[in-house]
MILO-788435 format. One record per residue: residue number from 0; x, y, z of N, C-alpha, C in turn. Coordinates in pm, 1 decimal. Example, Ala and Ser with C-alpha at 12.3 -4.5 7.8 and 13.67 -1.06 7.14 Angstrom:
# MILO-788435
+------+----------+----------+----------+----------+----------+----------+----------+----------+----------+
! resi !       nX !       nY !       nZ !      caX !      caY !      caZ !       cX !       cY !       cZ !
+------+----------+----------+----------+----------+----------+----------+----------+----------+----------+
!    0 !   1319.0 !   -569.0 !    780.0 !   1230.0 !   -450.0 !    780.0 !   1320.0 !   -330.0 !    780.0 !
!    1 !   1285.0 !   -225.0 !    708.0 !   1367.0 !   -106.0 !    714.0 !   1290.0 !      3.0 !    787.0 !
+------+----------+----------+----------+----------+----------+----------+----------+----------+----------+
END
This chain:
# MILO-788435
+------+----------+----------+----------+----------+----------+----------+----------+----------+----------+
! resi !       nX !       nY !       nZ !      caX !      caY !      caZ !       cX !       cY !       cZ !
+------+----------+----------+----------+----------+----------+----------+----------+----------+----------+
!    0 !  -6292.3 !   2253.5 !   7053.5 !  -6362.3 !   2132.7 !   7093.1 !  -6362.4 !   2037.0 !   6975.8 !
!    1 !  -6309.6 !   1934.7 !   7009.6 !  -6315.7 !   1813.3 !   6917.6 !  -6412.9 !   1732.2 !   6932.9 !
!    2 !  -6499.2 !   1639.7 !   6877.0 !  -6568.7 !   1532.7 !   6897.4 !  -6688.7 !   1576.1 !   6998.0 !
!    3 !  -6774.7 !   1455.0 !   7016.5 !  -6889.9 !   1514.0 !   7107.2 !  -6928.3 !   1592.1 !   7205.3 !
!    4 !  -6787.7 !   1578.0 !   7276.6 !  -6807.1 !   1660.0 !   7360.9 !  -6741.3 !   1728.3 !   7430.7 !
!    5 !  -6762.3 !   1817.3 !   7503.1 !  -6653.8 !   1970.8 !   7571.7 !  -6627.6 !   1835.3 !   7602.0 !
!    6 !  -6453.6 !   1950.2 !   7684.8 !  -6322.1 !   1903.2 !   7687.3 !  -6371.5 !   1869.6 !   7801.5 !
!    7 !  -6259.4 !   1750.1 !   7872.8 !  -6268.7 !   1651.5 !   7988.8 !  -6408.5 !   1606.8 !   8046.5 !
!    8 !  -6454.2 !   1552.0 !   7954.2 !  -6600.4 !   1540.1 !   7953.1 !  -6552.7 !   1373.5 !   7923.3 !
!    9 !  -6655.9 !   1301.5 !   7945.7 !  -6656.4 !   1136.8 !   7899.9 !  -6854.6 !   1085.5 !   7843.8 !
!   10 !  -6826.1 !    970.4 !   7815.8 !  -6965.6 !    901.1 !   7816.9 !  -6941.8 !    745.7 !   7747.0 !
!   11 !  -7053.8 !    651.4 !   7833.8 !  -7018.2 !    538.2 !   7754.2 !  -7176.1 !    501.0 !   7747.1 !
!   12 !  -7150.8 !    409.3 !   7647.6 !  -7341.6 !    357.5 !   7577.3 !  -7328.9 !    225.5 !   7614.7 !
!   13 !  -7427.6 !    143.7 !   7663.6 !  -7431.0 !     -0.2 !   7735.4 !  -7550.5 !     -2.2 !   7715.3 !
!   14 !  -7559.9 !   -153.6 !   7619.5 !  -7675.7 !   -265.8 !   7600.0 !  -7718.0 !   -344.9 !   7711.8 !
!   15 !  -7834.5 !   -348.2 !   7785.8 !  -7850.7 !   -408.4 !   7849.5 !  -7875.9 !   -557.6 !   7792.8 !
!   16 !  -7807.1 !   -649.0 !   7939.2 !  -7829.2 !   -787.2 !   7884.2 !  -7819.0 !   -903.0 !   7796.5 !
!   17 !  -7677.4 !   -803.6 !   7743.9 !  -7628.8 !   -866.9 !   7588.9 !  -7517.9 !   -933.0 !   7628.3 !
!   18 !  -7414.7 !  -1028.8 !   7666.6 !  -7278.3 !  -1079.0 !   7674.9 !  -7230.4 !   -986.8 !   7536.9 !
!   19 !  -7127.8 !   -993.6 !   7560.2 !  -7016.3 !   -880.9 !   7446.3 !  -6861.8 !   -996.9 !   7448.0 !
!   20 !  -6823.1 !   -950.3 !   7308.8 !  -6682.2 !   -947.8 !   7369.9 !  -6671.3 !   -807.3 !   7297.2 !
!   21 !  -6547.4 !   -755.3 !   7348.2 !  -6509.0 !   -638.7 !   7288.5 !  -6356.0 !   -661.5 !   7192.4 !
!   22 !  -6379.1 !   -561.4 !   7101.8 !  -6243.3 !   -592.4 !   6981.3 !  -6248.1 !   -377.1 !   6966.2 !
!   23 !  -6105.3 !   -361.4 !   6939.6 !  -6121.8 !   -247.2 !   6926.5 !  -6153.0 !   -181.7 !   6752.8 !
!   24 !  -6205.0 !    -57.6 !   6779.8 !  -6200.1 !     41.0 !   6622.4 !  -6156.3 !    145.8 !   6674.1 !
!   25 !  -6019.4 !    138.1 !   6552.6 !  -5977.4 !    272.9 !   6595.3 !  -6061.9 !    379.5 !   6480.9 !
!   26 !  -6098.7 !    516.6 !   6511.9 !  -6144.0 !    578.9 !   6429.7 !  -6064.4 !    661.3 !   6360.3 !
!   27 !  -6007.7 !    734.1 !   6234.7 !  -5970.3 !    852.9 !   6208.3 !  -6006.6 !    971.8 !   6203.8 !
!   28 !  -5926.9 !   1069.7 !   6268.6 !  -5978.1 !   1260.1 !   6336.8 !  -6047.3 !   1243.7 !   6211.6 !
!   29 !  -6088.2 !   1248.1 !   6096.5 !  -6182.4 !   1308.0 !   6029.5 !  -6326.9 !   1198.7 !   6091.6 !
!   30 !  -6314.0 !   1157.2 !   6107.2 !  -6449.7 !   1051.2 !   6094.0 !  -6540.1 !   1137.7 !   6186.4 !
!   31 !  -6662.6 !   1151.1 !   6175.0 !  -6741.1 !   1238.7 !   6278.0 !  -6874.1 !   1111.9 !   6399.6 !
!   32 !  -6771.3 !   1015.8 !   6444.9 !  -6833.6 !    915.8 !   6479.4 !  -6830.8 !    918.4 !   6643.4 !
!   33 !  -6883.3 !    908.7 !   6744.2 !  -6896.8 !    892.4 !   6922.6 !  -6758.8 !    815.0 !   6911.0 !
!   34 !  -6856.7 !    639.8 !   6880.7 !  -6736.9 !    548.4 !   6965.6 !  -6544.8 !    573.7 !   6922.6 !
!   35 !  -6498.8 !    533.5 !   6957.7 !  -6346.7 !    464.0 !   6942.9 !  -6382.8 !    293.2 !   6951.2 !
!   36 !  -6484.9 !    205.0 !   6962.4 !  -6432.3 !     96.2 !   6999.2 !  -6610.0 !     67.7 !   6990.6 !
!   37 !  -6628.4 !    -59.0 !   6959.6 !  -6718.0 !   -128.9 !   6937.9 !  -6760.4 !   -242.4 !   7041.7 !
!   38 !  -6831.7 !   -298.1 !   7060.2 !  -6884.0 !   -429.0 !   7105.4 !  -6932.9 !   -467.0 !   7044.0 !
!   39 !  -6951.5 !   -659.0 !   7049.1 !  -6972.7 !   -692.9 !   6935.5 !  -7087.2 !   -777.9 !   7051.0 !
!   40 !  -7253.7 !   -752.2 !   7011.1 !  -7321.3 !   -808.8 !   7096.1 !  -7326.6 !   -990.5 !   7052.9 !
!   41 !  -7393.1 !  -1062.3 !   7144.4 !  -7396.6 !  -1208.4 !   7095.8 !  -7523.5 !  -1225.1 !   6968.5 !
!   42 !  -7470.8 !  -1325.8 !   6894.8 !  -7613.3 !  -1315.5 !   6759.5 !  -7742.0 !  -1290.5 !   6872.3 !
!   43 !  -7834.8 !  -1257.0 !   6742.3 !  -7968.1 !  -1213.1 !   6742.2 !  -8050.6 !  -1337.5 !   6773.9 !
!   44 !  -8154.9 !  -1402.6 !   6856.2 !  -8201.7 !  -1516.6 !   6863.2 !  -8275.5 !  -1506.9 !   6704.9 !
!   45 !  -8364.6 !  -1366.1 !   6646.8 !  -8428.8 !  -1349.4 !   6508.3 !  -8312.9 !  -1374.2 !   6382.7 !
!   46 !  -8208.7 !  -1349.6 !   6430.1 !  -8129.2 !  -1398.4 !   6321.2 !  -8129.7 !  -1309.0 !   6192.3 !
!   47 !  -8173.6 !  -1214.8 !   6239.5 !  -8114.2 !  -1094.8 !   6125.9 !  -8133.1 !   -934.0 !   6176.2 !
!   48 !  -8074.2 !   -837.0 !   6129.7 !  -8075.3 !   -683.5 !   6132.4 !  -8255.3 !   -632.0 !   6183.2 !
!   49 !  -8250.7 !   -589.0 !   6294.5 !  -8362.0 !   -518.6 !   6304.2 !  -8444.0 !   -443.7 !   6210.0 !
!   50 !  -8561.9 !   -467.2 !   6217.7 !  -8594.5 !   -339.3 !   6124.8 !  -8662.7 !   -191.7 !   6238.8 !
!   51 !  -8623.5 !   -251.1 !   6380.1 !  -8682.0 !   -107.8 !   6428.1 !  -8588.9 !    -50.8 !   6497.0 !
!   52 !  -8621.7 !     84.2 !   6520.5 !  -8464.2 !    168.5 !   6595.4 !  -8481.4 !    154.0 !   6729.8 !
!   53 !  -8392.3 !    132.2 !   6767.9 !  -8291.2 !    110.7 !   6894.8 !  -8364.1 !    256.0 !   6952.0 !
!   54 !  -8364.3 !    185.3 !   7103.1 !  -8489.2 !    296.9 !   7196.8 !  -8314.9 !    340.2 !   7310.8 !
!   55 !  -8333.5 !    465.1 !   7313.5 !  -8213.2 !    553.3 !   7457.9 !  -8277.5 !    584.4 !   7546.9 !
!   56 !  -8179.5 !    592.3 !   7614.0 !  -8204.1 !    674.3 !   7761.0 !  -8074.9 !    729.3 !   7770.8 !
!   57 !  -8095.2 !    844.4 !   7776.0 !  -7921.9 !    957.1 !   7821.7 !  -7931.1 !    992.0 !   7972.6 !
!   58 !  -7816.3 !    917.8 !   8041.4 !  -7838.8 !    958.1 !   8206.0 !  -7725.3 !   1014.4 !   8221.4 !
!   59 !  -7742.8 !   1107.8 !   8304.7 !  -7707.6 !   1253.7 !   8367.0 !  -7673.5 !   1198.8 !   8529.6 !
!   60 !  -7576.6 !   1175.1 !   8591.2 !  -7575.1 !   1158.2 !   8740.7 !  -7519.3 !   1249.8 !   8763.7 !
!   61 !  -7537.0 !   1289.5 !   8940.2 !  -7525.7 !   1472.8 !   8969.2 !  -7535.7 !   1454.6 !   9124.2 !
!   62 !  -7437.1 !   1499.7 !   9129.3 !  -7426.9 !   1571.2 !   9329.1 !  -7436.1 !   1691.4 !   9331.2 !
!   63 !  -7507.5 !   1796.9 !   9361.9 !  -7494.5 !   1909.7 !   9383.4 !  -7422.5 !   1999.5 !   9323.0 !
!   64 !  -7475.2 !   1976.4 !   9146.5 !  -7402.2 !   2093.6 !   9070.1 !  -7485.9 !   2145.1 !   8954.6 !
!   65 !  -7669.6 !   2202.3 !   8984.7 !  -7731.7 !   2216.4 !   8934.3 !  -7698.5 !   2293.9 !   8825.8 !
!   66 !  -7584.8 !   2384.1 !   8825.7 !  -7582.3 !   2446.5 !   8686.9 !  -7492.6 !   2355.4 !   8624.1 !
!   67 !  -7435.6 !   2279.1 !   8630.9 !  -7372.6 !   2190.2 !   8514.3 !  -7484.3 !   2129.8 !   8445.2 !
!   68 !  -7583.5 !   2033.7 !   8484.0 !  -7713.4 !   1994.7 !   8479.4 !  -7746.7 !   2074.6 !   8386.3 !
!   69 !  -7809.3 !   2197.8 !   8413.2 !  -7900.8 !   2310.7 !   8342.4 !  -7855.1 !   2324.4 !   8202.8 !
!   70 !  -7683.8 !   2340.3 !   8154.8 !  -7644.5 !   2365.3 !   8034.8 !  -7615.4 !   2214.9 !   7991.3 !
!   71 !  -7616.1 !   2097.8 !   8090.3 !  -7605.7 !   1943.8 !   8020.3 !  -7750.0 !   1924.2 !   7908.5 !
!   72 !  -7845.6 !   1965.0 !   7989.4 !  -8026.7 !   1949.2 !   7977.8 !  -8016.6 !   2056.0 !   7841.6 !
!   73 !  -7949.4 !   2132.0 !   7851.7 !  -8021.2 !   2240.6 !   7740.0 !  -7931.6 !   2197.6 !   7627.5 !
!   74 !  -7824.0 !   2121.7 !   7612.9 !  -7764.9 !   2076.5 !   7476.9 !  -7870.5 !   1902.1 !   7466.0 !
!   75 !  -7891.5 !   1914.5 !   7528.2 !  -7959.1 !   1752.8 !   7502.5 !  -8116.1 !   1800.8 !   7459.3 !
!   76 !  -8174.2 !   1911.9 !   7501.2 !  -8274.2 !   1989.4 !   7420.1 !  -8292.7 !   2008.5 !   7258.4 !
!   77 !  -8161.3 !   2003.9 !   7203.6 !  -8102.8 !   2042.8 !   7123.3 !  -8087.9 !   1972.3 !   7049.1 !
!   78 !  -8096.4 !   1820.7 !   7086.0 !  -8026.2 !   1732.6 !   6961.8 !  -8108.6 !   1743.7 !   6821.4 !
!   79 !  -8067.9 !   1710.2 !   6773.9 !  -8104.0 !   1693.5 !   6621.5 !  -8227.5 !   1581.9 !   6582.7 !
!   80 !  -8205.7 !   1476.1 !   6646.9 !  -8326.6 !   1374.2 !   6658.6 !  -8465.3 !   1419.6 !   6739.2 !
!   81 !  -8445.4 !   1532.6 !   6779.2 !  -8576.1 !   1573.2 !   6857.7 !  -8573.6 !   1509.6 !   7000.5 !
!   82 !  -8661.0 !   1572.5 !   7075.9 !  -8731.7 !   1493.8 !   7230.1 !  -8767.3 !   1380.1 !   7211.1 !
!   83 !  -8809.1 !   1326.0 !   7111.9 !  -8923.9 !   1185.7 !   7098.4 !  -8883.6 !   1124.4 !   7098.5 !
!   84 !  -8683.8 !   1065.0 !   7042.1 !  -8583.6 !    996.0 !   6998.1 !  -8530.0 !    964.7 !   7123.8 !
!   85 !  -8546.8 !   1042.7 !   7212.0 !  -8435.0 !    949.7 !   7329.0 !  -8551.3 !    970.6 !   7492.7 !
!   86 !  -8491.5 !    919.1 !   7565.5 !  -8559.7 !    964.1 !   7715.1 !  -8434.4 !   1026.3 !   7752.5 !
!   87 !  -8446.0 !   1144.8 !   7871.5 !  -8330.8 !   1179.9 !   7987.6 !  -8370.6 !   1125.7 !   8119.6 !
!   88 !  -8285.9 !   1066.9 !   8199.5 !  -8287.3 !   1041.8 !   8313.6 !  -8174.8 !   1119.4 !   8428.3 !
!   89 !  -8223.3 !   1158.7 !   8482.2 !  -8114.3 !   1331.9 !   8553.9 !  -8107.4 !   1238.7 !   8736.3 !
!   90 !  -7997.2 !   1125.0 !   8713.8 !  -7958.5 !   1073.1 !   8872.0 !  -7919.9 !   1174.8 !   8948.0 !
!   91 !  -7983.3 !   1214.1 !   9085.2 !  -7977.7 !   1301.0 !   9229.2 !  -7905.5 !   1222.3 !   9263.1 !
!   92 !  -7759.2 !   1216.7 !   9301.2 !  -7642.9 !   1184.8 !   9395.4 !  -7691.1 !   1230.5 !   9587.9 !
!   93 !  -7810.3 !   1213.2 !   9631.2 !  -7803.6 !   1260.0 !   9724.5 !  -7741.7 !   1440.3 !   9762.2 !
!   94 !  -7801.5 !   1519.9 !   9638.7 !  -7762.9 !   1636.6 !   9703.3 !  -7876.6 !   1676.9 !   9797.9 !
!   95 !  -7795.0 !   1854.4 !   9824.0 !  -7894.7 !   1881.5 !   9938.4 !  -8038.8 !   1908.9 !   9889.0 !
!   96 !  -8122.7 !   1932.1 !   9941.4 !  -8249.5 !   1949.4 !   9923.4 !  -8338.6 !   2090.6 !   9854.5 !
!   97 !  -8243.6 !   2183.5 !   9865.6 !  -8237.5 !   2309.0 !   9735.8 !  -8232.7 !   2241.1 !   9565.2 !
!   98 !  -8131.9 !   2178.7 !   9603.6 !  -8083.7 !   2125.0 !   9470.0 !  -8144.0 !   2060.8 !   9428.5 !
!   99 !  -8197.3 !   1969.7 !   9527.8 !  -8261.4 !   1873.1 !   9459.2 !  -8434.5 !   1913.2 !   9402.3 !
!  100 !  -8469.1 !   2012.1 !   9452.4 !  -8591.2 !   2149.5 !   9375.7 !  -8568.7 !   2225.2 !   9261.2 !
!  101 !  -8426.3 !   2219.5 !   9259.1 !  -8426.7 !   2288.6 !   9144.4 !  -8359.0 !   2196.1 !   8972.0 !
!  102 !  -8334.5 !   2076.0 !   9027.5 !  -8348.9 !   1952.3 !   8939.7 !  -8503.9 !   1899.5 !   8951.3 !
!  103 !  -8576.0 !   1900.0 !   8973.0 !  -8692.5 !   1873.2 !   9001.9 !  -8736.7 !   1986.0 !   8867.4 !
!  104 !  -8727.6 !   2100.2 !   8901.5 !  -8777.3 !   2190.0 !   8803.3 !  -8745.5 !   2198.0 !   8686.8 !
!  105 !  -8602.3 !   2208.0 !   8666.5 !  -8556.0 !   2142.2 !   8577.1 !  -8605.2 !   2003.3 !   8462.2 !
!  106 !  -8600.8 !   1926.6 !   8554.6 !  -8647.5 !   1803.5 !   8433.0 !  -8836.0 !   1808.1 !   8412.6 !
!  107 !  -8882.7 !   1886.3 !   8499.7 !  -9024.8 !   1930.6 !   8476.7 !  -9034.3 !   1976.1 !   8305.9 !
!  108 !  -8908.6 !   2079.8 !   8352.3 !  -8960.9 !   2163.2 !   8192.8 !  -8911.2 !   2076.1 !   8042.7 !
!  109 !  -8856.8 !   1966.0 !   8070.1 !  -8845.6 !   1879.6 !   7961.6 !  -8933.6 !   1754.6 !   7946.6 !
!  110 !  -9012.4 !   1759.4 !   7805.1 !  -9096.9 !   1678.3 !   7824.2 !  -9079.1 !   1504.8 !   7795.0 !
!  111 !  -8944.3 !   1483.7 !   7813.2 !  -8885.4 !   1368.6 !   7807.1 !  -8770.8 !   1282.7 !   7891.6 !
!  112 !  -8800.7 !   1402.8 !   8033.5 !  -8707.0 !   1400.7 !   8089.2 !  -8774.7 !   1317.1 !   8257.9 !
!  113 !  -8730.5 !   1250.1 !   8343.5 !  -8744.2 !   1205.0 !   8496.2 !  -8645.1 !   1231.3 !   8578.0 !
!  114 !  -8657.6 !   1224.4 !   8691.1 !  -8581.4 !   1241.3 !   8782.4 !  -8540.1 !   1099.0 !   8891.3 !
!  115 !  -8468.1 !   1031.6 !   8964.6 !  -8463.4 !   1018.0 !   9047.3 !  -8376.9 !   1022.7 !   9125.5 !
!  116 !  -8374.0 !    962.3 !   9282.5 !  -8270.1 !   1001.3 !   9358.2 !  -8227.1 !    883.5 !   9439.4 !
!  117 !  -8120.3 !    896.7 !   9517.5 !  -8081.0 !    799.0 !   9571.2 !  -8020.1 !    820.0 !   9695.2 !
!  118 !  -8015.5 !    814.2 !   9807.4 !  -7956.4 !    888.7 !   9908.4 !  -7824.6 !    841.6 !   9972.7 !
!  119 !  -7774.8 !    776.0 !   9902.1 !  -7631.4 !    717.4 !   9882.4 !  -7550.1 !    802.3 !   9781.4 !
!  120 !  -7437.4 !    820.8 !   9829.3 !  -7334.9 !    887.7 !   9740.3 !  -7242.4 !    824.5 !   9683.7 !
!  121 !  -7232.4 !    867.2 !   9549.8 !  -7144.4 !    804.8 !   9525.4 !  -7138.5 !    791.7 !   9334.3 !
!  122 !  -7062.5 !    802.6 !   9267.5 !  -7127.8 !    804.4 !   9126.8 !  -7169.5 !    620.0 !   9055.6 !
!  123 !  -7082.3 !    578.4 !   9141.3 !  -7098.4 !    448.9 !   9096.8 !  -7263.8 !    383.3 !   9115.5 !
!  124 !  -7309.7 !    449.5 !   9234.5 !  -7419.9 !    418.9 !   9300.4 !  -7535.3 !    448.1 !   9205.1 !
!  125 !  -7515.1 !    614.2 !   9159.3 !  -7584.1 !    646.1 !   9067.0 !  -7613.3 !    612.5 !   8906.0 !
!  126 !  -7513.9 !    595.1 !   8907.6 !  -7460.6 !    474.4 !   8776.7 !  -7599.7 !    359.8 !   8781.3 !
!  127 !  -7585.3 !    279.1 !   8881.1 !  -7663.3 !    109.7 !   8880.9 !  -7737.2 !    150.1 !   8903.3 !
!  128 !  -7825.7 !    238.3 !   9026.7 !  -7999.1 !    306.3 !   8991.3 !  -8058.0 !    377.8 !   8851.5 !
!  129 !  -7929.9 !    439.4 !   8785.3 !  -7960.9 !    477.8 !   8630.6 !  -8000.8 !    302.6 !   8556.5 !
!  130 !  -7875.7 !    232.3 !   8574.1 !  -7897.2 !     90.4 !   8487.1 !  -8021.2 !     24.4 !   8519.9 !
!  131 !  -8117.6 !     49.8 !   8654.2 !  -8219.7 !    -32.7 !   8698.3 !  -8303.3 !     26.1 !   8703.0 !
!  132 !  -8325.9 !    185.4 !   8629.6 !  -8407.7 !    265.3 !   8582.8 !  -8447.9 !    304.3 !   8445.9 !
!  133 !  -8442.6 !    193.9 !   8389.1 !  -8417.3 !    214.0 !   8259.3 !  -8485.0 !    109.4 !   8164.9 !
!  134 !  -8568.7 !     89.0 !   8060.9 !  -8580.3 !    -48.5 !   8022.2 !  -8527.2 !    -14.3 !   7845.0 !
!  135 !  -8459.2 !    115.6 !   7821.1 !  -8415.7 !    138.1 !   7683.9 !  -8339.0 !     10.4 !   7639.8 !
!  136 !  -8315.4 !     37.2 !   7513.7 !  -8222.4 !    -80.1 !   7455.9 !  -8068.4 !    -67.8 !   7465.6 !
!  137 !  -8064.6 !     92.8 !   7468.7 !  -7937.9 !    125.6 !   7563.4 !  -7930.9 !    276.4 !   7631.6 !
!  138 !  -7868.3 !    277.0 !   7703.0 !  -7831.7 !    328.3 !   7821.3 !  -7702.8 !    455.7 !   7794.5 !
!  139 !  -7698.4 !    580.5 !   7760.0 !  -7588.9 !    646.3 !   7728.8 !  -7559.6 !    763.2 !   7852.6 !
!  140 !  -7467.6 !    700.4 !   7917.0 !  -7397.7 !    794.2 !   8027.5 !  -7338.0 !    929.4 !   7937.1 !
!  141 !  -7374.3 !   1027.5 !   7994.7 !  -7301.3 !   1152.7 !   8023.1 !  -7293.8 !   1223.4 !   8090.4 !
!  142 !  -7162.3 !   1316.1 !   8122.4 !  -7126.1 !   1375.2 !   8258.2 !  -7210.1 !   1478.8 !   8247.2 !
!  143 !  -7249.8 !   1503.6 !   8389.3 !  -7296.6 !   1621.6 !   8415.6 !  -7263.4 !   1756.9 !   8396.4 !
!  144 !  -7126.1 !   1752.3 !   8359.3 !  -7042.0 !   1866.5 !   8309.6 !  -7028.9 !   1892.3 !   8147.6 !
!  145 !  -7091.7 !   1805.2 !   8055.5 !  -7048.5 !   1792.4 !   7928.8 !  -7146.4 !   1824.6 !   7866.9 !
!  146 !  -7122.0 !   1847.1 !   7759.3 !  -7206.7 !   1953.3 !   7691.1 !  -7226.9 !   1868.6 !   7538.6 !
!  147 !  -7317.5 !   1825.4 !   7498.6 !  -7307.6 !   1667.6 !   7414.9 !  -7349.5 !   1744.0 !   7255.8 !
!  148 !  -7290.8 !   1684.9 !   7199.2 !  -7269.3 !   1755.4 !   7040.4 !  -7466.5 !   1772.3 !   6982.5 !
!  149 !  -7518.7 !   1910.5 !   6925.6 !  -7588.2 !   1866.3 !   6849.9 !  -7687.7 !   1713.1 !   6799.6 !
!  150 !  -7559.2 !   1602.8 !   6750.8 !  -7608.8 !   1525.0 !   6655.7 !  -7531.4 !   1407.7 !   6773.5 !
!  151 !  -7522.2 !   1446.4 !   6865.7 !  -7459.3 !   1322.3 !   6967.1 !  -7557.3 !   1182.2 !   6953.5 !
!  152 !  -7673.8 !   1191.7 !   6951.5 !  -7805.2 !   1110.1 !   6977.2 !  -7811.1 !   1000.1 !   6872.3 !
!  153 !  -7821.4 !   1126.1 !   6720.7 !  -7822.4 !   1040.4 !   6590.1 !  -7674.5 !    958.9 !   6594.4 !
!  154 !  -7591.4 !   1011.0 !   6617.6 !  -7440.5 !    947.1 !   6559.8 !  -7413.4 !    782.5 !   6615.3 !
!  155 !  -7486.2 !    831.6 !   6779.0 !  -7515.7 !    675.1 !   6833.3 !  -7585.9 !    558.2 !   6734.4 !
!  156 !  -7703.4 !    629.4 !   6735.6 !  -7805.3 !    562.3 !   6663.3 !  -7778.4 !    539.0 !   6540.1 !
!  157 !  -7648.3 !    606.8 !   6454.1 !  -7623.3 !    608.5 !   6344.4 !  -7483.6 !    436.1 !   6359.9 !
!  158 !  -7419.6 !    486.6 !   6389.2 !  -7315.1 !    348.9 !   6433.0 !  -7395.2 !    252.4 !   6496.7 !
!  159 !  -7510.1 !    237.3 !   6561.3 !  -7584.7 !     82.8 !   6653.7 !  -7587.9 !     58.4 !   6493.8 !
!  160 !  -7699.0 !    129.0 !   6443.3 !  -7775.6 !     75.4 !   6318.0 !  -7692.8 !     13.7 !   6210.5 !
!  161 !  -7549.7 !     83.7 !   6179.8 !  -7473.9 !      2.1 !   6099.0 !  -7448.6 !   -130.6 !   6141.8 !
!  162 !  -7451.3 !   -190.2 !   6233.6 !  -7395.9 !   -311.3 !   6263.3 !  -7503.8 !   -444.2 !   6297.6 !
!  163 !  -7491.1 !   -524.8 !   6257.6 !  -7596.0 !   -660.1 !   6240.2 !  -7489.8 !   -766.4 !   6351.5 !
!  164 !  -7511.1 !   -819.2 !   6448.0 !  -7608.3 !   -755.1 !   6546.9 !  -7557.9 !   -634.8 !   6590.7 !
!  165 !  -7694.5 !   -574.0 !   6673.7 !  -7638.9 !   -439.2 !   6703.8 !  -7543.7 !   -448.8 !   6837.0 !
!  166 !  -7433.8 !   -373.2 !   6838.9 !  -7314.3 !   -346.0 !   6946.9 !  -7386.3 !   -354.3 !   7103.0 !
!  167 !  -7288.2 !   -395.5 !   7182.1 !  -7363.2 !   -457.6 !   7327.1 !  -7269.8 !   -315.9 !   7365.1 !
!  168 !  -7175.7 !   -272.5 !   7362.2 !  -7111.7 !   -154.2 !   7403.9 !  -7029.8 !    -85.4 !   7325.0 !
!  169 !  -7033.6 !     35.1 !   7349.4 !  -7001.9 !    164.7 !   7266.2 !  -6924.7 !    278.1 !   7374.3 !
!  170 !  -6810.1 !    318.2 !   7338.9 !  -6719.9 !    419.8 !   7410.9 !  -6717.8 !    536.6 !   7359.6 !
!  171 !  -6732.7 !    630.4 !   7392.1 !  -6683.1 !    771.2 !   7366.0 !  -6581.0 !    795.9 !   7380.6 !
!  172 !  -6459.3 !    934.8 !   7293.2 !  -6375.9 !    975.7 !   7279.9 !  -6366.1 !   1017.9 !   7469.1 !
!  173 !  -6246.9 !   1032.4 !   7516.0 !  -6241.5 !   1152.4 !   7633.3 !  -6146.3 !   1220.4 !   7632.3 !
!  174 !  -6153.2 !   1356.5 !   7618.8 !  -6051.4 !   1455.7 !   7565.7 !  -6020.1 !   1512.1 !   7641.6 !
+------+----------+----------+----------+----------+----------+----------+----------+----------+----------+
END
């Protein structure tokens, strides 16, 4: 396993409400960094570098594959920044109604974690109820199948923070 995350896994980080243009960065295999590629958000109306950290939300969208979920939830348990550093949001794709009890239970036992659902299928669907569930400063998709590095959380938070203004969008490797 290279980079953040198990193999054929993806994720992308989105600023809400920022116009972007995008310019690429390429990274080098040693660098231990998420993105490949930057956004460059529009200036700051304050006109200089924050001094406070950038607030997440890591969303999880899911049709009926509670154990992908279960080992997604338990590496995001895990990060290095602690529970307090990010929110989880665990999108219900309209599965069946087992499933959707045992995601229920699931994000119970995390104390930073919600649930909701949507009874439309579809990932895209789940996608824009994640984006309109959310009031973080950004928004970090990951698959329900992927298993997110340790220090996935900080590394974000580590690349926003380098950059004055902070990035309107951020890509992950997909391997």
């Amino acid at each position: 396993m290279r980079g953040p995350f198990a193999k054929g896994s993806g994720a992308a980080t989105f600023r809400a409400g920022q116009p972007f243009a995008t310019h690429a960065r390429q990274l080098s295999g040693d660098e231990k960094v998420v993105p490949d590629c930057v956004g460059t958000a529009a200036p700051r109306q304050d006109g200089g570098r924050s001094a406070r950290t950038p607030t997440f939300t890591v969303s999880i969208c899911t049709h009926d594959r509670p154990h992908y979920v279960r080992s997604c939830l338990e590496s995001l348990r895990r990060q290095s920044v602690g529970l307090d550093a990010f929110d989880i949001l665990v999108v219900d794709s309209c599965s069946p109604a087992e499933v959707g009890e045992q995601l229920r239970e699931m994000v119970a036992a995390m104390p930073n974690a919600r649930l909701v659902r949507t009874e439309r299928l579809g990932a895209s669907i789940a996608r824009n109820l994640a984006i309109a569930s959310t009031t973080a400063d950004y928004l970090l998709f990951i698959d329900d199948d992927a298993i997110a590095a340790p220090d996935w959380v900080e590394q974000v938070r580590r690349v926003i923070m380098e950059h004055d203004p902070w990035p309107a969008v951020l890509g992950g490797r997909v391997l």
